[in-house]
VOSEPA-744755 format. One record per residue (C-alpha): residue number from 1; residue in three letters; x negated, y negated, z. Coordinates in Angstrom, 1 decimal, padded with zeros to 4 digits, always signed. Example, Ala and Ser with C-alpha at 12.3 -4.5 7.8 and 13.67 -1.06 7.14 Angstrom:
VOSEPA-744755
<rec i="1" aa="ALA" u="-012.3" v="+004.5" w="+007.8"/>
<rec i="2" aa="SER" u="-013.7" v="+001.1" w="+007.1"/>
END
This chain:
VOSEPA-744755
<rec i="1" aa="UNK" u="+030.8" v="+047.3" w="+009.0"/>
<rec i="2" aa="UNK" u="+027.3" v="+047.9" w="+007.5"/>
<rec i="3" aa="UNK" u="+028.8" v="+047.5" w="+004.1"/>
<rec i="4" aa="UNK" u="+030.2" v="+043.9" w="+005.0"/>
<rec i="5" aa="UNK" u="+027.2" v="+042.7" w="+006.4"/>
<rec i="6" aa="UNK" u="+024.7" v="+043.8" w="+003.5"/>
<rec i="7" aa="UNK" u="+027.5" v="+041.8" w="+001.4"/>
<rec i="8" aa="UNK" u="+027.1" v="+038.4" w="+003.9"/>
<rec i="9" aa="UNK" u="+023.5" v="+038.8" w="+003.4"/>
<rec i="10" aa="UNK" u="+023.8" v="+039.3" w="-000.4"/>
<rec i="11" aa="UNK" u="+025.8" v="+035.8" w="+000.0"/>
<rec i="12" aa="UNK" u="+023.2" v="+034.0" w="+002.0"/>
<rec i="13" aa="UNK" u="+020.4" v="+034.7" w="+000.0"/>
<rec i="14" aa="UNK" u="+021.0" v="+032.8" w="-003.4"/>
<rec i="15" aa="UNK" u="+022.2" v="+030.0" w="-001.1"/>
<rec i="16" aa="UNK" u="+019.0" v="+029.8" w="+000.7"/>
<rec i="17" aa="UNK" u="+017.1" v="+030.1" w="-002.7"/>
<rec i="18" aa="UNK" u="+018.8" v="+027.4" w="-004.2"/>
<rec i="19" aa="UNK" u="+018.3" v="+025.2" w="-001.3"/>
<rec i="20" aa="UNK" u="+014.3" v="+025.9" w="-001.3"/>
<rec i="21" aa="UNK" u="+014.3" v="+025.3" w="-004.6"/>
<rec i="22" aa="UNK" u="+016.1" v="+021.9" w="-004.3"/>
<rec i="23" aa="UNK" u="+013.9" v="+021.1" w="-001.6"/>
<rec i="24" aa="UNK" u="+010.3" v="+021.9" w="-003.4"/>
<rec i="25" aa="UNK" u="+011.3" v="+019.9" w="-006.5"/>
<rec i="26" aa="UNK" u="+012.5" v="+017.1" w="-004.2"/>
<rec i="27" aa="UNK" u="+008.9" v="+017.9" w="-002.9"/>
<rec i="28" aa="UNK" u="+007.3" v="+017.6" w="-006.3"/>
<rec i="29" aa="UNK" u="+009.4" v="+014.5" w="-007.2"/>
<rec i="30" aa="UNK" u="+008.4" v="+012.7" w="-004.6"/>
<rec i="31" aa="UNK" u="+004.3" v="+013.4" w="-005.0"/>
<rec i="32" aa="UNK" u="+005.0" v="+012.3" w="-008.7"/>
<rec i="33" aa="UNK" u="+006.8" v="+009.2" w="-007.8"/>
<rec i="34" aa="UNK" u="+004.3" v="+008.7" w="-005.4"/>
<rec i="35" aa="UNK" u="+000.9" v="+009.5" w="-007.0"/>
<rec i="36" aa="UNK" u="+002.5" v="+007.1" w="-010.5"/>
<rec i="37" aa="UNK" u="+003.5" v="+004.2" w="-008.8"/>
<rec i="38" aa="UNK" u="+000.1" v="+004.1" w="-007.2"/>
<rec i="39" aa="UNK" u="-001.3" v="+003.1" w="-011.2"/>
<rec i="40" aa="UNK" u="+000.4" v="-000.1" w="-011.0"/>
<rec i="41" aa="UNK" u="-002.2" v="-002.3" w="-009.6"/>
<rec i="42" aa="UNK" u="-005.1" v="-000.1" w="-011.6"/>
<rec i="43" aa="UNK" u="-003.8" v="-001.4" w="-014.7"/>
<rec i="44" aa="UNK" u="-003.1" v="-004.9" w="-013.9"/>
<rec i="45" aa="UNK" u="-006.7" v="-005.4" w="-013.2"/>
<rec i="46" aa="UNK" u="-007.4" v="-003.5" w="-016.3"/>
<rec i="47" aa="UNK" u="-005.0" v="-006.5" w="-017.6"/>
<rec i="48" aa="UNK" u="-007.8" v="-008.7" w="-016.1"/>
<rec i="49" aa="UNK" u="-010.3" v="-007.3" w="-017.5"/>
<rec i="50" aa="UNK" u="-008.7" v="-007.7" w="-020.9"/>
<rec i="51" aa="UNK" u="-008.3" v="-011.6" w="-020.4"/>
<rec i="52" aa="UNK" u="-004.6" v="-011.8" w="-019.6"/>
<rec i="53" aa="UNK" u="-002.7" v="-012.9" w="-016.9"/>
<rec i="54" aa="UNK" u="-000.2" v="-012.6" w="-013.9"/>
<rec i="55" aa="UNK" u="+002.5" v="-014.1" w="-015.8"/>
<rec i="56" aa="UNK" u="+001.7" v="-012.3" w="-019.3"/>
<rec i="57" aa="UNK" u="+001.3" v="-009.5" w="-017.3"/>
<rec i="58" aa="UNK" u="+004.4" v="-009.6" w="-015.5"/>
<rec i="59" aa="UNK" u="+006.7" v="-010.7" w="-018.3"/>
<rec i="60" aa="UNK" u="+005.5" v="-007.6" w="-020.7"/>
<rec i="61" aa="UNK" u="+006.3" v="-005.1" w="-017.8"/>
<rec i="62" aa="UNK" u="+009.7" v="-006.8" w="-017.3"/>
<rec i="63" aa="UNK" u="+010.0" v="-006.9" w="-021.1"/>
<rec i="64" aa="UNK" u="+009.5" v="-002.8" w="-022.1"/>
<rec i="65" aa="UNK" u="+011.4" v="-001.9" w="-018.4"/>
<rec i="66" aa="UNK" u="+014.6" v="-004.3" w="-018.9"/>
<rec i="67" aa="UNK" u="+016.0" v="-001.8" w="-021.5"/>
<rec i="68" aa="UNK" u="+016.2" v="+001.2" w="-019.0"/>
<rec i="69" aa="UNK" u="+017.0" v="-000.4" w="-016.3"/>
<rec i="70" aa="UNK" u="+020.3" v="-002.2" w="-017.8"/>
<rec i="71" aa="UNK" u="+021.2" v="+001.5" w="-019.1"/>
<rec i="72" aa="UNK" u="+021.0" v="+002.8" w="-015.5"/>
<rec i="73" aa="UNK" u="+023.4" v="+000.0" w="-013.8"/>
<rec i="74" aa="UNK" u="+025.7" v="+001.3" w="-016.7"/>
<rec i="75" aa="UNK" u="+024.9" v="+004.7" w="-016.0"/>
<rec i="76" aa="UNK" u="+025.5" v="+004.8" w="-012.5"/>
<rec i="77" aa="UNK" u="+028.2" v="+001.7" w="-012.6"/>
<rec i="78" aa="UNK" u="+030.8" v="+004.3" w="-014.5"/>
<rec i="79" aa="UNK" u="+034.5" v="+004.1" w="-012.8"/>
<rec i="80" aa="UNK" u="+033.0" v="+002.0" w="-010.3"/>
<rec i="81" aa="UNK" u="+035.7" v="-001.0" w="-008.9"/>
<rec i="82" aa="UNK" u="+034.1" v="-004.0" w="-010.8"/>
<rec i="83" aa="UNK" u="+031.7" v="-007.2" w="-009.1"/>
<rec i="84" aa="UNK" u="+033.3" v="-010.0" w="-008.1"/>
<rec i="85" aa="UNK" u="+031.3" v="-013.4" w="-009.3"/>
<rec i="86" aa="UNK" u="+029.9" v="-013.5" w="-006.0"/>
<rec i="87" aa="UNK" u="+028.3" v="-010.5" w="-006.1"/>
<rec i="88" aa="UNK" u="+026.7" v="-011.2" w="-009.6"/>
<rec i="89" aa="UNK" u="+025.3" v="-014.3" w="-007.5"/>
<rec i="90" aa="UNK" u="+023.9" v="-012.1" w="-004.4"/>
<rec i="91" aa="UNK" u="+022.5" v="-009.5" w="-006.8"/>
<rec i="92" aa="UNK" u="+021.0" v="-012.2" w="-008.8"/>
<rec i="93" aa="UNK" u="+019.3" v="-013.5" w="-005.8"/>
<rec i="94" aa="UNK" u="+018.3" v="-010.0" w="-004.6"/>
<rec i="95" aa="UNK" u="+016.2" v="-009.0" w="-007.7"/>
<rec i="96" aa="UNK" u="+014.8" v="-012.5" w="-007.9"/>
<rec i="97" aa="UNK" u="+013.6" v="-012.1" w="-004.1"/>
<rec i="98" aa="UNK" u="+012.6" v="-008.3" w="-004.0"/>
<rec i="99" aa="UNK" u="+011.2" v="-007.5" w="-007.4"/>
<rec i="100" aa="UNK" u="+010.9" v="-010.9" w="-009.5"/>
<rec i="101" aa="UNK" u="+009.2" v="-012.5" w="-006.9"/>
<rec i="102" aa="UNK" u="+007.7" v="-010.2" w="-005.0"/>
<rec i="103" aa="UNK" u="+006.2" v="-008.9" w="-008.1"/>
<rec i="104" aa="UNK" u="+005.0" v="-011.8" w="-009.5"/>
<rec i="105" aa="UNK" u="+003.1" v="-012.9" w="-005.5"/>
<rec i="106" aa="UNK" u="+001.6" v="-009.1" w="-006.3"/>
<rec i="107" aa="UNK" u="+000.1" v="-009.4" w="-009.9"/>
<rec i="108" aa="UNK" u="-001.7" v="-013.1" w="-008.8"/>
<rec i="109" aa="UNK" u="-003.1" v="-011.4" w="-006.0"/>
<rec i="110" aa="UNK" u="-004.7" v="-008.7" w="-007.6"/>
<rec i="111" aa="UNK" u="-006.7" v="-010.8" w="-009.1"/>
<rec i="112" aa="UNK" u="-008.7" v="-012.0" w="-006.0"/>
<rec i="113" aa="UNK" u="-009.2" v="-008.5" w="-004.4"/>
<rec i="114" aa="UNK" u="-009.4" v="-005.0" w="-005.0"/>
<rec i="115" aa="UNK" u="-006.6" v="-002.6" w="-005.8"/>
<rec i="116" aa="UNK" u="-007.5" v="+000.0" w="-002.6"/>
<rec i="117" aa="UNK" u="-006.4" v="-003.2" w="-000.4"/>
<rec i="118" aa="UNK" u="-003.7" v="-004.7" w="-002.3"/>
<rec i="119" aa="UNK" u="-002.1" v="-001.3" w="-001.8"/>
<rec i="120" aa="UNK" u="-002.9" v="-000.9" w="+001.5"/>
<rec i="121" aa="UNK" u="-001.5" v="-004.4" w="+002.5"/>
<rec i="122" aa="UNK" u="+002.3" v="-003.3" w="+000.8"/>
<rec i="123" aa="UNK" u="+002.0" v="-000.2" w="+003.1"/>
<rec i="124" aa="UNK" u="+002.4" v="-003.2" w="+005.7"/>
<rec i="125" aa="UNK" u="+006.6" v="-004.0" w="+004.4"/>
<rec i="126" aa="UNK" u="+008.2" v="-001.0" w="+007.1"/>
<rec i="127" aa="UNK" u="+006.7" v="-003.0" w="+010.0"/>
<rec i="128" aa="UNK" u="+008.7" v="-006.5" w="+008.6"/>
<rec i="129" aa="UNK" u="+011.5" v="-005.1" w="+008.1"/>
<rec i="130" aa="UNK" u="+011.6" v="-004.2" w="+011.7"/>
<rec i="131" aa="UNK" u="+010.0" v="-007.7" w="+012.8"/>
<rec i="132" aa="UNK" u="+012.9" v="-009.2" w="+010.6"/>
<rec i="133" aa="UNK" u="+015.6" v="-006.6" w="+012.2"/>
<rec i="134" aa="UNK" u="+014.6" v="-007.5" w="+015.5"/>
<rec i="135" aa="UNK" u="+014.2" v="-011.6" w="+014.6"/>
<rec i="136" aa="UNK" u="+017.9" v="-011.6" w="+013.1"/>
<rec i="137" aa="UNK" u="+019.8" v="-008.4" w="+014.3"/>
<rec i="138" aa="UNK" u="+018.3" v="-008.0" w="+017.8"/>
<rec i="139" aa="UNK" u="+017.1" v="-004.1" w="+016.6"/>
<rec i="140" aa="UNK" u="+015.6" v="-002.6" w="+019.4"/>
<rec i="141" aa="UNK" u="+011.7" v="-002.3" w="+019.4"/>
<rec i="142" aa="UNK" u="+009.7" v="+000.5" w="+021.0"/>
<rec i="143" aa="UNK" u="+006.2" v="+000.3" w="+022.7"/>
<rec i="144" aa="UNK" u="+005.2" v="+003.1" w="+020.3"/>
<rec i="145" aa="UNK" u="+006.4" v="+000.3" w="+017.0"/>
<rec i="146" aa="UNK" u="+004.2" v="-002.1" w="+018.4"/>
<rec i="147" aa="UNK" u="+001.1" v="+000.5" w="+018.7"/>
<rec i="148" aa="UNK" u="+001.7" v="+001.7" w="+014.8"/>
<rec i="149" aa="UNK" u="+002.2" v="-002.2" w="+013.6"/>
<rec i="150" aa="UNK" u="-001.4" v="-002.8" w="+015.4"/>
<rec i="151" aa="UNK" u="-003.3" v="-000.2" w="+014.0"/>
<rec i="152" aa="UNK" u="-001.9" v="-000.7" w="+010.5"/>
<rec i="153" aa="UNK" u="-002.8" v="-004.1" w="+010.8"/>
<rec i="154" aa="UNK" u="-006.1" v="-003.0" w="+012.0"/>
<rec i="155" aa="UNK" u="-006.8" v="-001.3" w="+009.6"/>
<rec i="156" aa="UNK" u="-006.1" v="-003.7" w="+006.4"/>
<rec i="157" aa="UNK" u="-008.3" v="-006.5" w="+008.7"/>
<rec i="158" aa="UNK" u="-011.1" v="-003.4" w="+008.3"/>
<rec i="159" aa="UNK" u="-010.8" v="-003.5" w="+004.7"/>
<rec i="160" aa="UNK" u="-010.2" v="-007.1" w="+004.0"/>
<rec i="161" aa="UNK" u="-013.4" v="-007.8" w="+006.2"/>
<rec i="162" aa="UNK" u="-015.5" v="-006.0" w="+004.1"/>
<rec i="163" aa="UNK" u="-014.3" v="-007.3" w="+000.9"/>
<rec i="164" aa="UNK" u="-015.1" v="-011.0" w="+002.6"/>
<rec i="165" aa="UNK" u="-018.3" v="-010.0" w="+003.8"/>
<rec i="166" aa="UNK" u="-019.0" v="-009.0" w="+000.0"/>
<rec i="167" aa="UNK" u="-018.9" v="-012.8" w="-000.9"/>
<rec i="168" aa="UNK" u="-018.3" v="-011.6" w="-004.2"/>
<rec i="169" aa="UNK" u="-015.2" v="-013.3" w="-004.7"/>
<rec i="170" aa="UNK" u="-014.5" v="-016.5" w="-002.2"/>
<rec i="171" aa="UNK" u="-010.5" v="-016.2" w="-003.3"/>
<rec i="172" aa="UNK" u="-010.3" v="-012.8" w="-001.5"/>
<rec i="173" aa="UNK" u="-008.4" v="-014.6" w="+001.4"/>
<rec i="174" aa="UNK" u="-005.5" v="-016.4" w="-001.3"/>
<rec i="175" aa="UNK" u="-005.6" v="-012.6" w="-002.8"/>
<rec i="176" aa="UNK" u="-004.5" v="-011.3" w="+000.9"/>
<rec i="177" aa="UNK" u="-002.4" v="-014.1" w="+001.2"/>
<rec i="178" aa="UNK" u="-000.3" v="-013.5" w="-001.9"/>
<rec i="179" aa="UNK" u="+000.1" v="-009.6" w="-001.3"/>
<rec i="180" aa="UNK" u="+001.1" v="-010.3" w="+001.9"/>
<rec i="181" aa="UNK" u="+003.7" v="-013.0" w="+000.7"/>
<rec i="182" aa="UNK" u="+004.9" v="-010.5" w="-001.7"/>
<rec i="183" aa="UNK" u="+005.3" v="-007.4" w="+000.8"/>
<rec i="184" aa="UNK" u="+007.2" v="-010.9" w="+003.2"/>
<rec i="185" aa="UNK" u="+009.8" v="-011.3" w="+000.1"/>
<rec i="186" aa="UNK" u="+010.1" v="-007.5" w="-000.4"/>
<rec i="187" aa="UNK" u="+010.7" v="-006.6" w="+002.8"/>
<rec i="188" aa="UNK" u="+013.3" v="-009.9" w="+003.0"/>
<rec i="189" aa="UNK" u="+015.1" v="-008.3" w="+000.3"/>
<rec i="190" aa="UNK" u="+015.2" v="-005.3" w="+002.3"/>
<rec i="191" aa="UNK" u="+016.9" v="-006.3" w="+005.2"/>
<rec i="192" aa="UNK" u="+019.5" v="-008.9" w="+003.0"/>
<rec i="193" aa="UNK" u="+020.3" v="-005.6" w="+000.4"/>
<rec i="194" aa="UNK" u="+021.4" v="-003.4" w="+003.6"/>
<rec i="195" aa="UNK" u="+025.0" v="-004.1" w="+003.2"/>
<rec i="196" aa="UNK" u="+025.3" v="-004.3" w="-000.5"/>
<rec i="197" aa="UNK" u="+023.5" v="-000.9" w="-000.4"/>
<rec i="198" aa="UNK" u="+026.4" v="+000.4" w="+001.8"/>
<rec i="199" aa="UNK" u="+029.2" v="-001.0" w="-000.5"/>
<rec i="200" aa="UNK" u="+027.4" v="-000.6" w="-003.7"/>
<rec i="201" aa="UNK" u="+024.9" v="+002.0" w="-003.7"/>
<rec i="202" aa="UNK" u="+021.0" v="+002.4" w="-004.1"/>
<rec i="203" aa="UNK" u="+020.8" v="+002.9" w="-007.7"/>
<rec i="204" aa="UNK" u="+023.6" v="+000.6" w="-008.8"/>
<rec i="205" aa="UNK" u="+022.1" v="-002.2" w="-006.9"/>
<rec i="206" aa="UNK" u="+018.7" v="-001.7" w="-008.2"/>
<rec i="207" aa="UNK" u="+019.8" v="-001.1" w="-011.7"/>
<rec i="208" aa="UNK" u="+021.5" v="-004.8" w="-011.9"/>
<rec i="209" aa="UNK" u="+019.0" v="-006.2" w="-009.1"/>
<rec i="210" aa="UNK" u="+016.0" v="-005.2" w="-011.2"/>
<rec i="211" aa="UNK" u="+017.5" v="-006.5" w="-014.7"/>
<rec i="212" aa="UNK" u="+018.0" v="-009.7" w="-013.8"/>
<rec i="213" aa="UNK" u="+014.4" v="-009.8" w="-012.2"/>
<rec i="214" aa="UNK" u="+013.5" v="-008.7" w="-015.6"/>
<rec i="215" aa="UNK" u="+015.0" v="-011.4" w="-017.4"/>
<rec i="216" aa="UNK" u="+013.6" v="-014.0" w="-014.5"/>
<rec i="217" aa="UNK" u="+010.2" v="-012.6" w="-015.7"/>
<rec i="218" aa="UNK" u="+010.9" v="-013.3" w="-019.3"/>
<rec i="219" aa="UNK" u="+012.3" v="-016.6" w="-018.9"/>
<rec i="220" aa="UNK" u="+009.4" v="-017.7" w="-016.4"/>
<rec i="221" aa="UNK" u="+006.6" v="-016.9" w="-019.8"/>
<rec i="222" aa="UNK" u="+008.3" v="-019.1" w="-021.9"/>
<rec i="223" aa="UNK" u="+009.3" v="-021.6" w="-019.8"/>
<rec i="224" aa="UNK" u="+005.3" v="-022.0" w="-019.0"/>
<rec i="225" aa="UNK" u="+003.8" v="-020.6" w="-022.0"/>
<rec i="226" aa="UNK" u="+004.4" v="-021.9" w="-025.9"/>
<rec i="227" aa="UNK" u="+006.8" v="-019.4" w="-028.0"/>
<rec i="228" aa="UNK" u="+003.5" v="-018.8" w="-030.4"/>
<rec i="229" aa="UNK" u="+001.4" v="-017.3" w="-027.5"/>
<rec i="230" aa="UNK" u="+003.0" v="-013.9" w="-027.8"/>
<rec i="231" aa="UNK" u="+001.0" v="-013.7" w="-030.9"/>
<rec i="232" aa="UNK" u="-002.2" v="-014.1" w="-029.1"/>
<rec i="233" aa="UNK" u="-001.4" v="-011.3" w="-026.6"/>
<rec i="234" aa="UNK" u="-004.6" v="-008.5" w="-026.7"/>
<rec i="235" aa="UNK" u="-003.1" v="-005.2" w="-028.2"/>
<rec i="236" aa="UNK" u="-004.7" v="-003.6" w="-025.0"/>
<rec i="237" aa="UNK" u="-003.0" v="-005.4" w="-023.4"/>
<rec i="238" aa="UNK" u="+000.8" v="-004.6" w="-024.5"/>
<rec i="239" aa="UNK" u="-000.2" v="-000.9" w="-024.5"/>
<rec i="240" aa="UNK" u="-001.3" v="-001.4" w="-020.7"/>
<rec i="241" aa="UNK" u="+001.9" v="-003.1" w="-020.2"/>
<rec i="242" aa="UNK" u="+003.9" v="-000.4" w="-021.6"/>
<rec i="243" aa="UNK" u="+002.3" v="+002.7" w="-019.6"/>
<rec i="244" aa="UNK" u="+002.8" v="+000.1" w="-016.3"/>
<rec i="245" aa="UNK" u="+006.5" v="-000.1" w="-017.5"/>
<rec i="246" aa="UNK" u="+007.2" v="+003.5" w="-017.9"/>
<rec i="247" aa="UNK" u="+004.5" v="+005.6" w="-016.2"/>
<rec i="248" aa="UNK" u="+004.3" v="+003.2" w="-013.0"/>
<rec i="249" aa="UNK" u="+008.0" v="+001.4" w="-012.6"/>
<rec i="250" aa="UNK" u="+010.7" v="+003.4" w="-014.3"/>
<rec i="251" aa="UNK" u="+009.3" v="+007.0" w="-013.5"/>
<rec i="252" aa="UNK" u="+008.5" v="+006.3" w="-009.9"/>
<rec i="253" aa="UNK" u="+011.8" v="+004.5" w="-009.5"/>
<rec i="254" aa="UNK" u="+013.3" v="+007.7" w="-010.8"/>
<rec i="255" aa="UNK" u="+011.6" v="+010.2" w="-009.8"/>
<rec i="256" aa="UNK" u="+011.9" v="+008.5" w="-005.7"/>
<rec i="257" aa="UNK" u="+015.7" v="+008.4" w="-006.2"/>
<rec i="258" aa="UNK" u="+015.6" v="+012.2" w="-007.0"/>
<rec i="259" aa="UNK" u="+013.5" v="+013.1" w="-004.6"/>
<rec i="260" aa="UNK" u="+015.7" v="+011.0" w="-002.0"/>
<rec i="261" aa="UNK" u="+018.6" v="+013.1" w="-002.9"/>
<rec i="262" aa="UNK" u="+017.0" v="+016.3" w="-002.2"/>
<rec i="263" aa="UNK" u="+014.5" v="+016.0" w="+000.7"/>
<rec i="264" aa="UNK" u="+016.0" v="+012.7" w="+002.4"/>
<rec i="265" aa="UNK" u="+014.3" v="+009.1" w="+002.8"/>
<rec i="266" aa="UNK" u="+011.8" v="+010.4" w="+005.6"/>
<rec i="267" aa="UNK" u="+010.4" v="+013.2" w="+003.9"/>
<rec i="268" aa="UNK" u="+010.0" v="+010.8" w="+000.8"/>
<rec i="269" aa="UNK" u="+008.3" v="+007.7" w="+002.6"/>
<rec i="270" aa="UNK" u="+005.6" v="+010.2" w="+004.0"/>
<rec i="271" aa="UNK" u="+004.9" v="+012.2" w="+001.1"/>
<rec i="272" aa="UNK" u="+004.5" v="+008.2" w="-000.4"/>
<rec i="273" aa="UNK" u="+002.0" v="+007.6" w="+002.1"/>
<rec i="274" aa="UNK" u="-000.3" v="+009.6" w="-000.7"/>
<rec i="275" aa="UNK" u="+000.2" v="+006.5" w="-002.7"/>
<rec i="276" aa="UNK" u="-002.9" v="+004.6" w="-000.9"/>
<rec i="277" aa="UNK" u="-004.8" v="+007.7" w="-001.2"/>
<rec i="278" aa="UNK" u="-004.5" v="+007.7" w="-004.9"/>
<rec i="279" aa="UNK" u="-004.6" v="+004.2" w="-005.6"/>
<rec i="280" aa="UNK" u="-008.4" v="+004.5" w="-003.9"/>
<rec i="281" aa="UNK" u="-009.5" v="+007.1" w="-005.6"/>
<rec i="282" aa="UNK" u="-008.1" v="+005.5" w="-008.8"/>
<rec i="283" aa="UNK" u="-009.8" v="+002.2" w="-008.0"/>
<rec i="284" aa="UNK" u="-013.4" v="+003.8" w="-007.5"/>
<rec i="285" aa="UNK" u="-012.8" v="+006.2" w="-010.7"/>
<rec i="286" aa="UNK" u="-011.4" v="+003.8" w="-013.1"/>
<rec i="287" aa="UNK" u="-012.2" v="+000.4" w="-011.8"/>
<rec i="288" aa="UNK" u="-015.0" v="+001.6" w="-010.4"/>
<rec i="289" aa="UNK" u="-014.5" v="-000.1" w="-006.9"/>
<rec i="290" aa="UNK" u="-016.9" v="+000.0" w="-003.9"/>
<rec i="291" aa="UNK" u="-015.5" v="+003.5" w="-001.7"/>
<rec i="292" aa="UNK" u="-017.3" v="+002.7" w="+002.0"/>
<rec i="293" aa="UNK" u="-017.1" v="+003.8" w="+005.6"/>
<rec i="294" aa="UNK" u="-014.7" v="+000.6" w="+005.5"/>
<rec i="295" aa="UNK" u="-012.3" v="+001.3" w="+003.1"/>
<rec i="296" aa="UNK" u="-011.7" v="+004.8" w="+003.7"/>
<rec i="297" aa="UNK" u="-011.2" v="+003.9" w="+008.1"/>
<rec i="298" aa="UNK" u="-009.0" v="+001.4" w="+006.9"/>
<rec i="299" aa="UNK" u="-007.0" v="+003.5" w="+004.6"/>
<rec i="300" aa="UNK" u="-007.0" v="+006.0" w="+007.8"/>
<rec i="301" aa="UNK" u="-005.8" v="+003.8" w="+010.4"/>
<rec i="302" aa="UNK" u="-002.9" v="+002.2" w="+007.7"/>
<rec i="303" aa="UNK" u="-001.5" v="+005.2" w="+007.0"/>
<rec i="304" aa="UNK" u="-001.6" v="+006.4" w="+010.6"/>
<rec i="305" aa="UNK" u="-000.1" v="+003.3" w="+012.1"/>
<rec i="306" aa="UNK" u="+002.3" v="+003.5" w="+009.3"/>
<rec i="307" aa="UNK" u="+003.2" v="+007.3" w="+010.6"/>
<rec i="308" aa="UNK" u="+003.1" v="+006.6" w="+014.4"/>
<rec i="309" aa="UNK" u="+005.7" v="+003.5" w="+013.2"/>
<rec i="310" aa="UNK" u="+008.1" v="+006.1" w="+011.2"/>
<rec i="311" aa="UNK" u="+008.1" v="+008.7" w="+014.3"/>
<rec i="312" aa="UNK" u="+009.3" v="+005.9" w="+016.7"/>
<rec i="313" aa="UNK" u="+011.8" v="+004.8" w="+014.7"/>
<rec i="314" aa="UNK" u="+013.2" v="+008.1" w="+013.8"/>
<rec i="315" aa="UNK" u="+013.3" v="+008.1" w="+017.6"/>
<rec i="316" aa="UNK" u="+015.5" v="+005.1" w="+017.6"/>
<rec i="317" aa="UNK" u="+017.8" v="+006.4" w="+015.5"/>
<rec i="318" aa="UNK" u="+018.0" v="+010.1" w="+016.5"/>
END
């Protein structure tokens, strides 16, 4: 009997390694896909800085992602029944809503206010998705949502308040405005891709989704700018453009899925709460940004509210 159970245990315990070690580099995935994504707005203000803009910006991170991102619909599209023209249509639609526009609202923003509270503001897309949810699909909303939505929002008034009192920029109000817009359209394409998630998958549909927002991009430069312009670009520019393509799109994208897979969407959208964290310390290091009593309260009270609004819906759905 002794023999059988020192066997069992023999058993057990490779099992339980393996699944610890799944579990820590689901761990580590997600802190990577968190910490890199955080570098997106750092280097579109270096962009700034450089003389460029939103929509040179935006169509040279498009341009040096569209490559991968094509390879993974393939990838992940293998044996897979094939889209009906109406899907094409709906996907087309999806990627321009959730990452051609969204993206585009983002990079004109950040140039009207800091980094630290454009990132803070896009913590702000799990509380309208709900609002939408509830507007359109009658979800159910607890007293403890409504407590996380209003310290969030408390605490990206803190920050914005102190940026306005600044006076450095007067625009720092369109710059809110536009972030906001763009977490609006991302979280929009949230609640519309639910289905075709379902039916589809997560990586398929952001794959095709996030190709054809590449090609929107592309086609948006030279339908505004003149063919010669690309010339012009600052070297520092594309090389910016590049790491922003790779380091802070396709890696997090990645590196999220994986983590997904191993440690489940909760574990991952906390451990991306260290996004803010790093974006902030970023901002003061690199872009050297004001760090006050302001910022880091607001960056408190987002994440927090953000937390408080996870917990009650993991309520909801437990």
């Amino acid at each position: 009997m002794s023999e059988k159970i020192e066997i069992a245990q023999q058993r057990v315990v490779p099992l339980t390694s393996e699944a610890a070690t799944r579990r820590r580099t689901g761990l580590i995935f997600a802190v990577v896909g968190a910490t890199t994504f955080s570098g997106k707005g750092i280097i579109v203000k270096l962009g700034y800085q450089f003389g460029s803009d939103a929509v040179t910006l935006l169509m040279l991170r498009m341009l040096f992602a569209l490559p991968l991102f094509i390879l993974m619909a393939l990838w992940v599209g293998r044996g897979k029944p094939s889209l009906k023209s109406s899907d094409w249509i709906t996907l087309a639609g999806l990627g321009f809503l959730g990452f051609y526009l969204a993206s585009a609202l983002d990079f004109a923003g950040l140039k009207y206010i800091t980094a630290s509270l454009e990132r803070l503001i896009l913590c702000l897309q799990p509380t309208l998705v709900l609002l939408f949810g509830w507007m359109f699909f009658k979800r159910k909303i607890l007293p403890r949502h409504v407590f996380g939505i209003a310290v969030s929002y408390a605490g990206v008034i803190c920050v914005f308040g102190f940026e306005a009192a600044r006076g450095e920029n007067r625009s720092v109000g369109l710059g809110w405005l536009l972030v906001f817009l763009s977490t609006v359209s991302y979280a929009t394409y949230l609640v519309w891709s639910g289905d075709f998630v379902k039916r589809l998958g997560s990586s398929r549909l952001v794959g095709i989704a996030t190709s054809f927002a590449c090609l929107f991009a592309i086609v948006q430069y030279f339908f505004l700018r003149p063919f010669e312009s690309v010339y012009s670009i600052a070297p520092q520019v594309v090389w910016l453009s590049l790491l922003n393509a790779t380091l802070c799109t396709i890696v997090p994208v990645l590196t999220v899925m994986l983590a997904i897979e191993r440690v489940g969407p909760a574990v991952a959208s906390q451990i991306g709460m260290l996004g803010p964290i790093f974006t902030i310390l970023l901002g003061v290091l690199i872009l050297h940004e004001p760090f006050t009593i302001a910022t880091a309260l607001g960056a408190v009270l987002v994440i927090s509210g953000v937390i408080i609004f996870t917990r009650a819906d993991s309520a909801i759905k437990r």
